[in-house]
Wavefront OBJ file of the C-alpha trace (Angstrom):
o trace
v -0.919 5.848 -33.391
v -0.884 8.546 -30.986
v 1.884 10.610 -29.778
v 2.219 11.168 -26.243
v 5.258 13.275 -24.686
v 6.286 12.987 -21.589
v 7.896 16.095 -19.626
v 11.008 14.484 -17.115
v 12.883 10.654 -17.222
v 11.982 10.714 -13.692
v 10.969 7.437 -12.378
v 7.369 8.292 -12.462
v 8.138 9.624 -16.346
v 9.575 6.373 -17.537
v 7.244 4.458 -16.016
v 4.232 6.353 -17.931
v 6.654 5.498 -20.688
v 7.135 1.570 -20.530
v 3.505 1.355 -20.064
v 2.352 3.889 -22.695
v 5.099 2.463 -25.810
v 4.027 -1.175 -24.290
v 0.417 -0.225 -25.485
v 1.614 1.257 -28.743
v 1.706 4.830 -28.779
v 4.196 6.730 -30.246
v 6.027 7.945 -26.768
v 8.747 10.877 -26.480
v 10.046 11.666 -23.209
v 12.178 15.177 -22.942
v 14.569 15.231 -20.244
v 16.617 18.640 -19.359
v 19.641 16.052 -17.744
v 22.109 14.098 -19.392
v 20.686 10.775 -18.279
v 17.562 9.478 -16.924
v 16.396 9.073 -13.159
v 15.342 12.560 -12.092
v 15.979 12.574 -8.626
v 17.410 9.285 -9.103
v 20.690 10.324 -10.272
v 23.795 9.293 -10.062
v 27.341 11.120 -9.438
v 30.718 10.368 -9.231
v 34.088 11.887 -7.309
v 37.446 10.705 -6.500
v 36.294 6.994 -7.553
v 33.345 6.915 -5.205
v 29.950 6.550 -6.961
v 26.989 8.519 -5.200
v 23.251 7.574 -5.517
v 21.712 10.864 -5.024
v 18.094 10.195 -4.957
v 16.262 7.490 -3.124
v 18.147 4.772 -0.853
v 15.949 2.440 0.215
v 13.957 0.235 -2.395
v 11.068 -1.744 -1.406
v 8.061 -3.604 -3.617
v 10.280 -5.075 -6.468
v 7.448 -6.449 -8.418
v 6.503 -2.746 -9.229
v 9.552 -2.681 -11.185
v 8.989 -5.972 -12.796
v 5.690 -4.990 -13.456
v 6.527 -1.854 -15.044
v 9.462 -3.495 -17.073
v 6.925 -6.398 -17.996
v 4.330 -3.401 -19.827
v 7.104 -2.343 -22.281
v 7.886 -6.536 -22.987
v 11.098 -6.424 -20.971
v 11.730 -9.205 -17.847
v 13.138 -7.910 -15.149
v 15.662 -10.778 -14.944
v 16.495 -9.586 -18.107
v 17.845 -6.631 -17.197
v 18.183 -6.219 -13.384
v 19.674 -8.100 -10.442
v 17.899 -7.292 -7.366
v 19.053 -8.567 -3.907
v 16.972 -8.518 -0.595
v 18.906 -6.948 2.191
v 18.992 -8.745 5.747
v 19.564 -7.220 7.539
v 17.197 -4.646 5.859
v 17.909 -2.550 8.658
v 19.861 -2.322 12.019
v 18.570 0.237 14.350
v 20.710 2.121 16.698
v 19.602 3.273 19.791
v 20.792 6.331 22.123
v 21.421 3.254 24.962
v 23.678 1.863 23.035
v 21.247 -1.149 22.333
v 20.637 -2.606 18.523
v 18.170 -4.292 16.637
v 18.103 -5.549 13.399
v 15.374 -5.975 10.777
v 15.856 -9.390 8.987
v 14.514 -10.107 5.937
v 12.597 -13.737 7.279
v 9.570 -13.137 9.639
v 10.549 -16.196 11.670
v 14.312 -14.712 12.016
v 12.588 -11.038 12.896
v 10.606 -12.705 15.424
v 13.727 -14.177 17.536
v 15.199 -10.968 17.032
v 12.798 -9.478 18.573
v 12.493 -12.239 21.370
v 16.517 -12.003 21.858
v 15.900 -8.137 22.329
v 12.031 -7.524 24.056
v 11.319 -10.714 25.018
v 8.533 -13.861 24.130
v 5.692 -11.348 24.590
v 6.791 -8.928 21.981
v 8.013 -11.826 19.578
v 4.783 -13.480 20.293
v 3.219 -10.163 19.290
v 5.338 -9.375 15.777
v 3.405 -12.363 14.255
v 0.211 -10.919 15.245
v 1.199 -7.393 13.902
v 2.644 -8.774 10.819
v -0.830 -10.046 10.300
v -3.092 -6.983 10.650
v -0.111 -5.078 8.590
v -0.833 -8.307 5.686
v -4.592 -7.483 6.000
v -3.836 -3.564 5.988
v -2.075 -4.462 2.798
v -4.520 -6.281 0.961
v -7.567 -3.867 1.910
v -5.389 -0.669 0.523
v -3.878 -1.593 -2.311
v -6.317 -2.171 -5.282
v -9.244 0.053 -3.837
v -7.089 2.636 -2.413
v -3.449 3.432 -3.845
v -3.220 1.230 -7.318
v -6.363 3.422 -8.888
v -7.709 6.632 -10.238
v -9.816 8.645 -8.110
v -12.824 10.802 -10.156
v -14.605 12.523 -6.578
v -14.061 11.805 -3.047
v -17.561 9.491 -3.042
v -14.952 6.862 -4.904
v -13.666 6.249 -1.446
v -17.182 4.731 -0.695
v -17.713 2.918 -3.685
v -16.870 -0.420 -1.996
v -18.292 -0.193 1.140
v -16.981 -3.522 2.401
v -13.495 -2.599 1.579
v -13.940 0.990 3.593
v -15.693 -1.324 6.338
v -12.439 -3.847 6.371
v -10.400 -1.155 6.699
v -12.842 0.636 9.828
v -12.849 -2.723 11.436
v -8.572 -2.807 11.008
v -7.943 0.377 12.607
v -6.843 2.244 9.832
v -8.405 5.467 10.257
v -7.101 5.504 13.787
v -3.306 7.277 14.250
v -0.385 4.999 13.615
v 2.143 5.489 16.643
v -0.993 4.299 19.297
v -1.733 1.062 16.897
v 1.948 0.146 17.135
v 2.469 0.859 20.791
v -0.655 -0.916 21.773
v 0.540 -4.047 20.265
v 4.229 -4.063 21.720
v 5.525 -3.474 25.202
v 9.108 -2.188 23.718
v 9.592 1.607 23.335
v 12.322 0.548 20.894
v 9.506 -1.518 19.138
v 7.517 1.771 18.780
v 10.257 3.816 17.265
v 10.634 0.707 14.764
v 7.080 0.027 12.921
v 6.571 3.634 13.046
v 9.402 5.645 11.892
v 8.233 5.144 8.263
v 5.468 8.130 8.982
v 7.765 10.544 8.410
v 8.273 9.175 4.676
v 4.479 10.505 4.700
v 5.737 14.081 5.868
v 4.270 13.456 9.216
v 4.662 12.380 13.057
v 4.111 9.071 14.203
v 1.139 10.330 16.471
v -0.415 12.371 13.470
v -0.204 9.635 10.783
v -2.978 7.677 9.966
v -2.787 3.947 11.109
v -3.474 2.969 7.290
v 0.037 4.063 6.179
v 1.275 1.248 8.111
v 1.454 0.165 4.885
v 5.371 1.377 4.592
v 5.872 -0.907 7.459
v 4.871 -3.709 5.861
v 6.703 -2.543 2.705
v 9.665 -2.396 4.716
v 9.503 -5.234 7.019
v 7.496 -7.604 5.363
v 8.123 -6.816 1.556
v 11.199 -6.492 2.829
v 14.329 -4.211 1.541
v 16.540 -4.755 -1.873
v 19.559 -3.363 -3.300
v 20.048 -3.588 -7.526
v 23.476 -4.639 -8.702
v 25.087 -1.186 -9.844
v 23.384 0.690 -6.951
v 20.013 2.627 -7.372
v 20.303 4.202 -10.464
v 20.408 1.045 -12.272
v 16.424 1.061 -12.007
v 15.819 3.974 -14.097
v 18.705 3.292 -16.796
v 16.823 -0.079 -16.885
v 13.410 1.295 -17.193
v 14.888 3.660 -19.766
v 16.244 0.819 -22.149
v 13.138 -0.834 -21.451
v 10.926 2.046 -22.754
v 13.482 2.063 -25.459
v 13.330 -1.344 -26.727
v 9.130 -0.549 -26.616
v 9.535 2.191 -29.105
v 9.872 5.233 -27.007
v 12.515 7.811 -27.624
v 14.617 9.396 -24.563
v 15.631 12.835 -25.649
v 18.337 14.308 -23.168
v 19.684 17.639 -22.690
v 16.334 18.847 -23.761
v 14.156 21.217 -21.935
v 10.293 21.867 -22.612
v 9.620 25.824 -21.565
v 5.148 25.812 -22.660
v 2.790 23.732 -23.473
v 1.018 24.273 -26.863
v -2.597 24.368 -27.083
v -4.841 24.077 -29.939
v -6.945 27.430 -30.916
v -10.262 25.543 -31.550
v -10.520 23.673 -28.537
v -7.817 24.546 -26.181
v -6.774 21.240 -25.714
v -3.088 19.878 -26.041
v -1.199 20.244 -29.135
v 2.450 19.402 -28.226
v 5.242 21.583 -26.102
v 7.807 23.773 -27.066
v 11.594 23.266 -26.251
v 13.980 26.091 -25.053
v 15.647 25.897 -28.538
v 12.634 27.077 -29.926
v 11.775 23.652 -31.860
v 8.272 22.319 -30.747
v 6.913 18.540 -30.713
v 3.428 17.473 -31.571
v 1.814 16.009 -28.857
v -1.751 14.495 -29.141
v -1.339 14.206 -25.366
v 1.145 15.594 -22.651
v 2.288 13.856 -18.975
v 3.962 16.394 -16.832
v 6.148 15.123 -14.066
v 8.332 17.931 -12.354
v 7.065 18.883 -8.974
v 3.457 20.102 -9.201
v 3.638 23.657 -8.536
v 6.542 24.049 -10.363
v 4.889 22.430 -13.410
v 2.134 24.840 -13.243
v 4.511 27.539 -12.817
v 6.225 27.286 -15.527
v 4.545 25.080 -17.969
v 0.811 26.507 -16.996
v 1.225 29.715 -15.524
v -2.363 30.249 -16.883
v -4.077 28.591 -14.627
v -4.994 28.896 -10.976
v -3.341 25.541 -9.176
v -5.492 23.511 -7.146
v -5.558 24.281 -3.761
v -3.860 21.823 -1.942
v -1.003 22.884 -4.428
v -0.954 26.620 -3.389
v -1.916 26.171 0.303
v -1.392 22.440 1.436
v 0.834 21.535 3.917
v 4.430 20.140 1.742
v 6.659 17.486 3.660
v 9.838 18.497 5.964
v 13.281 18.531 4.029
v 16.021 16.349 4.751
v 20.058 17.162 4.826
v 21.559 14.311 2.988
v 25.449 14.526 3.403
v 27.241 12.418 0.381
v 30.161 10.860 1.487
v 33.181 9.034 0.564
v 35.618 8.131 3.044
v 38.786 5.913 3.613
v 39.064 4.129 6.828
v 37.933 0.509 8.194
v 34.348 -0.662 8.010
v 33.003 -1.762 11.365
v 32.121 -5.119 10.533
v 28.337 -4.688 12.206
v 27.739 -1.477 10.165
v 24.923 -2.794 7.856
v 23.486 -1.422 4.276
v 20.689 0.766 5.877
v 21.488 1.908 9.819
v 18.744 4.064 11.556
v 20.119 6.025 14.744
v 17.566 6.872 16.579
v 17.618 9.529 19.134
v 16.377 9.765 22.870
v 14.337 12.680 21.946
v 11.354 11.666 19.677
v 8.030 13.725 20.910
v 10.338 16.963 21.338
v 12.050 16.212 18.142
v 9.345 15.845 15.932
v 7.153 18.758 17.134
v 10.080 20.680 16.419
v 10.644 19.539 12.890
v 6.495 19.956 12.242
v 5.081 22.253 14.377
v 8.306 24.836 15.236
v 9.837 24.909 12.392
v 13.661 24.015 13.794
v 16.239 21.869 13.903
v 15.460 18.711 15.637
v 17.317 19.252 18.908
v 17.957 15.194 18.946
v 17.635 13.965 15.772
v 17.159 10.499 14.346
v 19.184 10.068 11.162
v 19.971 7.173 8.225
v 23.169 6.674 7.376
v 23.287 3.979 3.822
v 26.383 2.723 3.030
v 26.013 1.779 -0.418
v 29.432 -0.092 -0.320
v 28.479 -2.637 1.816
v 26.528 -4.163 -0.946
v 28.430 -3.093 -3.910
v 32.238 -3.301 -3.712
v 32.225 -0.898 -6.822
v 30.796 2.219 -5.388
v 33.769 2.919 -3.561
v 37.699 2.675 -4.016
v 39.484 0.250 -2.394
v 39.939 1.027 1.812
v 37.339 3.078 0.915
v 33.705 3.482 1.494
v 30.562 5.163 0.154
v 27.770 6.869 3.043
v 24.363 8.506 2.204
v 23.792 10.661 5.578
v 20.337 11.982 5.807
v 18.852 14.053 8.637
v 14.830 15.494 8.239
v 14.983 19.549 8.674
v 11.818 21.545 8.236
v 11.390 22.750 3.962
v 12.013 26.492 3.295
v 8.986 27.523 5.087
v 10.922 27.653 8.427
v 13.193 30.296 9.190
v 16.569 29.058 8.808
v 19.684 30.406 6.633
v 21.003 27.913 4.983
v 23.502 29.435 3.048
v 24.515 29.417 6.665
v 23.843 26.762 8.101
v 25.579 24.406 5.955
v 28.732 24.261 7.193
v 27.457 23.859 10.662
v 25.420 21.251 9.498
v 28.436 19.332 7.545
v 30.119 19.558 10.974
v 27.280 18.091 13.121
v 27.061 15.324 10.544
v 30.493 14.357 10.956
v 30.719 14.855 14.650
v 27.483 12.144 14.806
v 29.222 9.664 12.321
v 32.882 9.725 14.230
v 30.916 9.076 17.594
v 28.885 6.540 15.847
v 31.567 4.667 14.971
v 31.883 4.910 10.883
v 35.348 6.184 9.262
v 35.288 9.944 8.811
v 38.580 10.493 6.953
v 36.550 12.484 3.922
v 37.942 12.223 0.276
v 34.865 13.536 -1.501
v 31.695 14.869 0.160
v 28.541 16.473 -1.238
v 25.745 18.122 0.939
v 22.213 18.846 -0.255
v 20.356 21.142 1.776
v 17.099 22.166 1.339
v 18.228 25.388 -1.256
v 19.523 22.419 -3.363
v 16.237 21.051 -3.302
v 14.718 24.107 -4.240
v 17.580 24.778 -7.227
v 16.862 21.202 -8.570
v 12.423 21.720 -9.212
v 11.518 20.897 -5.803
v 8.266 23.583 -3.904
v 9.995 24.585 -0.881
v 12.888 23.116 -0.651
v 11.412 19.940 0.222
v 11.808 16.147 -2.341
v 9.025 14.417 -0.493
v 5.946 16.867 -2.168
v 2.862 17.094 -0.043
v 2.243 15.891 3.451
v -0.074 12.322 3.328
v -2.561 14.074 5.899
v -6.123 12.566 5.496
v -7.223 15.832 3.388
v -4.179 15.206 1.036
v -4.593 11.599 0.048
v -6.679 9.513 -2.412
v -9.128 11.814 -3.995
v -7.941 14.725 -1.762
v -4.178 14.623 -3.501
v -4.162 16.586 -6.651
v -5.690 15.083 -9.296
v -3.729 13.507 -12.297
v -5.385 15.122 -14.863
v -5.589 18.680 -15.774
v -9.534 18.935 -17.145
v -9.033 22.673 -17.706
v -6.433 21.554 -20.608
v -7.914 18.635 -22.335
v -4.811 16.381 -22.988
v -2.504 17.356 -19.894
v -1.986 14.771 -17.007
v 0.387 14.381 -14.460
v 2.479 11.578 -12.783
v 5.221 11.974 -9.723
v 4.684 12.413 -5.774
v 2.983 15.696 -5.738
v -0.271 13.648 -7.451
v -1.968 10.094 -6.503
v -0.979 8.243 -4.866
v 2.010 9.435 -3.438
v 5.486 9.718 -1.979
v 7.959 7.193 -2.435
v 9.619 4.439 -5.488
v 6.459 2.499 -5.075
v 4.024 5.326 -5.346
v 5.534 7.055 -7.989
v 5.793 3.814 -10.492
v 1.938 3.588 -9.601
v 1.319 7.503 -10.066
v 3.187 6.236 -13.954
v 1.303 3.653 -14.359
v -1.994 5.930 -13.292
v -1.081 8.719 -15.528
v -0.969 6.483 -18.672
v -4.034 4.948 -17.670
v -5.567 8.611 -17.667
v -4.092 9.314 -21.229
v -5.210 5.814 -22.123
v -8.768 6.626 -21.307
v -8.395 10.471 -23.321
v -7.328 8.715 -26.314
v -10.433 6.243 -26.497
v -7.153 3.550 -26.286
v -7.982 1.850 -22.247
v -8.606 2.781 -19.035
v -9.584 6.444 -18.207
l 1 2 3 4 5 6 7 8 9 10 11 12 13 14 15 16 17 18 19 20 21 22 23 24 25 26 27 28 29 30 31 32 33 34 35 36 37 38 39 40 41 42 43 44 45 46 47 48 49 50 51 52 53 54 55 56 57 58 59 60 61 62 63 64 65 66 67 68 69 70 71 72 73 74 75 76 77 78 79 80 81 82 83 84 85 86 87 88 89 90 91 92 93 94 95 96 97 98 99 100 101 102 103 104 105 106 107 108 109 110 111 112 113 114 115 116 117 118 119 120 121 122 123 124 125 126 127 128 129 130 131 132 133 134 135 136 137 138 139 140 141 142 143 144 145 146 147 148 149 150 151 152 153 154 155 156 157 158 159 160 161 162 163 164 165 166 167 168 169 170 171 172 173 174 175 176 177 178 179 180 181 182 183 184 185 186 187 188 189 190 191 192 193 194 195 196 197 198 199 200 201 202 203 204 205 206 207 208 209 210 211 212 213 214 215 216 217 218 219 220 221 222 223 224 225 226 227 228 229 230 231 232 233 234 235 236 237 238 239 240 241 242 243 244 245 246 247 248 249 250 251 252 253 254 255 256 257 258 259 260 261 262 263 264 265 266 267 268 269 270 271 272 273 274 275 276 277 278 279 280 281 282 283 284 285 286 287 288 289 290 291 292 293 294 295 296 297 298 299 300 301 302 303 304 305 306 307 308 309 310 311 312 313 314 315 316 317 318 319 320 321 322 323 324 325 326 327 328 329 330 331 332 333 334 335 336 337 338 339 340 341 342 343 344 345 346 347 348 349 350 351 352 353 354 355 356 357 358 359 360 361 362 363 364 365 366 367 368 369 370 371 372 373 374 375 376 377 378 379 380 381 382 383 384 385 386 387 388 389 390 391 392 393 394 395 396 397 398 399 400 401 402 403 404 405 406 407 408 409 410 411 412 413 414 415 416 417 418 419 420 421 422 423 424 425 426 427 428 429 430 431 432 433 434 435 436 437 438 439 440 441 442 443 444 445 446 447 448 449 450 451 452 453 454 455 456 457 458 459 460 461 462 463 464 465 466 467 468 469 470 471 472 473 474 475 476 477 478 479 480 481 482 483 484 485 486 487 488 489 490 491 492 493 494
């Protein structure tokens, strides 16, 4: 049996663990917090109960899949329920639409709000996105990459995906297929979960549309963090030990070969490893844990994500009764907004912004008359020229001055706000959670590799590596990563 630590209880850290105890290796997983999740955490204040990690949760069978590799059903242990609407959209007009969680309910939507042309034209777009899908996924994000030739090594696959579009940019493919500006914003807002414009992303990452609108949005009974404290007990119940409280400071390395021989803690103990997955953000794994080596270069020159504001939020006050889960506001700026954000380095001048309201779904993150709000506005990482020791309480204040004319309660009991020093204080390069930008020359085989071939035995799972940003991506880059160890230990795929 082989013993295989994992650095973080991350969700890209316990997935490497469900599927690493599920094929019988001896698993440890050292985690420097009190609980699992990673950015996924969880906080409470005044009887309000924060998610302060990711909101939005799409591709459910990830989970189940993931849960399913230790021998744990998802029904088992989690109850997750499909928003609808998954979103509702808020335009500077005044004018709304939602997202519903049934295509033929989207499509009158759309029809009550655009008209038969547009509605007409969601079915077609919900096809190409379905074909998008199926070309991507197997060939593309749910694999290893060894060279940049592996994107060629199924040439119909790279030809289905010429003949969809894919390698064109992602705001023109939406607005040539609908006649709505409001339409536009829509099926293309999900770029910036890819660290980029609209107009710069490439059409293939319409794949978060379809994840979002297709897929479709859930919620877990007990709020996000419920997925990793599930995927924890999972890992558990296969064997692997969660160690909290417990930090890893080097990486011990054997004198004959160099290769992995285990990590040592901050208490000076050490634990034999005969193979090591790192998951804290890439250059601040190779900071600290591998100071030795020279990063690759995307990691020490490629162009990281913008940061986001997120404003925690518990108020008291009356609900608006169309206030859904997941409301997007969008601006009347968009161009202006996100060349400032990308290219400028400032504020947006009109932002867009996501206000979650956890409580909507679950009655229990908030007191009674009371309700819970995850506020999040992009703002460029720490490579722009802003103060935010600053800036934060002028930020709080144009956060609440956008939620009282918005319409949600803003008489504040408890209140957090993570800005992009936060970030920085938690692990995170530059301020920023969302890693690397998903530009063409940082995806697939471009991204930085899982595997550290300089140190036989190291590997690497979380957004900063293949395939990516996001829940989904990072239970893949898990899944990935213990695939790579599987294939170093002579025990599965390499």
């Amino acid at each position: 049996m082989s013993r295989i630590v994992i650095v973080g209880a991350g969700l890209a850290g316990l997935a490497a663990g469900c599927h690493l105890a599920g094929r019988s290796h001896e698993v440890v997983i050292t985690e420097r917090a009190a609980l699992p999740g990673g950015r996924a955490g969880r906080e409470e204040s005044a009887g309000f109960v924060f998610d302060t990690g990711p909101s939005v949760l799409t591709m459910p069978q990830l989970i189940d899949d993931t849960l399913g590799a230790a021998g744990v059903r998802m029904s088992d242990v989690l109850t997750l329920r499909r928003l609808d609407p998954a979103y509702r959209a808020v335009y500077a007009d005044g004018s709304t639409l939602r997202v519903r969680a049934d295509t033929a309910a989207m499509r009158a939507e759309i029809a009550r709000a655009s008209g038969p042309a547009d509605a007409a034209a969601y079915d077609r777009f919900v096809d190409w996105l379905g074909e998008l899908y199926d070309a991507e996924w197997s060939r593309f994000i749910d694999r290893n990459f060894d060279r940049a030739l592996d994107l060629v090594s199924s040439p119909r696959a790279a030809a289905r995906l010429l003949r969809l579009g894919a390698f064109g940019r992602l705001g023109p493919a939406v607005r040539r297929r609908f006649a709505d500006p409001r339409l536009h914003r829509l099926f293309s807002f999900q770029a910036l979960y890819a660290g980029l414009a609209p107009d710069a992303a490439l059409a293939l990452y319409a794949v978060i549309t379809y994840m979002d609108t297709v897929e479709g949005v859930w919620y877990p009974d007990g709020g996000m963090h419920a997925v990793p404290t599930a995927l924890a007990a999972a890992c558990e119940k296969a064997g692997g030990q969660l160690r909290y409280g417990t930090e890893v400071t080097e990486i011990l390395r054997r004198t004959d070969t160099g290769a992995v021989a285990g990590v040592r803690l901050a208490d000076g103990g050490r634990e034999r490893a005969d193979a090591v997955v790192l998951t804290p953000d890439l250059p601040v794994a190779y900071q600290r844990l591998l100071p030795e080596l020279r990063p690759p270069r995307a990691v020490r020159s490629g162009t990281y994500s913008p940061s986001a504001v997120v404003w925690h939020v518990g108020v008291r006050g009356p609900l608006n009764d169309d206030i859904a889960h997941h409301n997007i506001h969008f601006g009347q700026e968009w161009e202006s907004s996100f060349d400032a954000l990308l290219n400028r380095g400032r504020l947006m001048p009109d932002p867009s912004r996501l206000v979650t309201v956890p409580s909507r779904s679950d009655p229990q993150a908030a007191p009674p008359g009371g309700s819970t709000l995850f506020v999040l506005e992009p703002v460029p990482n720490l490579t722009a020229d802003i103060d935010w020791s600053a800036q934060s309480g002028p930020m709080r204040e144009r956060l609440l001055h956008f939620l009282d004319g918005a319409g949600y309660p803003t008489d504040v009991v408890a209140e957090q706000l993570v800005t992009p020093l936060d970030w920085e204080r938690q692990g995170m390069h530059l301020g920023t959670p969302f890693a690397l930008a998903h530009s063409f020359p940082q995806t697939g085989p471009f991204r930085p590799p899982n595997v550290e071939k300089r140190v036989p035995g190291v590997f690497f799972a979380g957004s900063g590596t293949v395939p990516g940003v996001g829940v989904p991506m990072v239970l893949i880059s898990g899944k990935l990563a213990a695939d790579r160890v599987g294939g170093y230990l002579g025990g599965g795929p390499g």
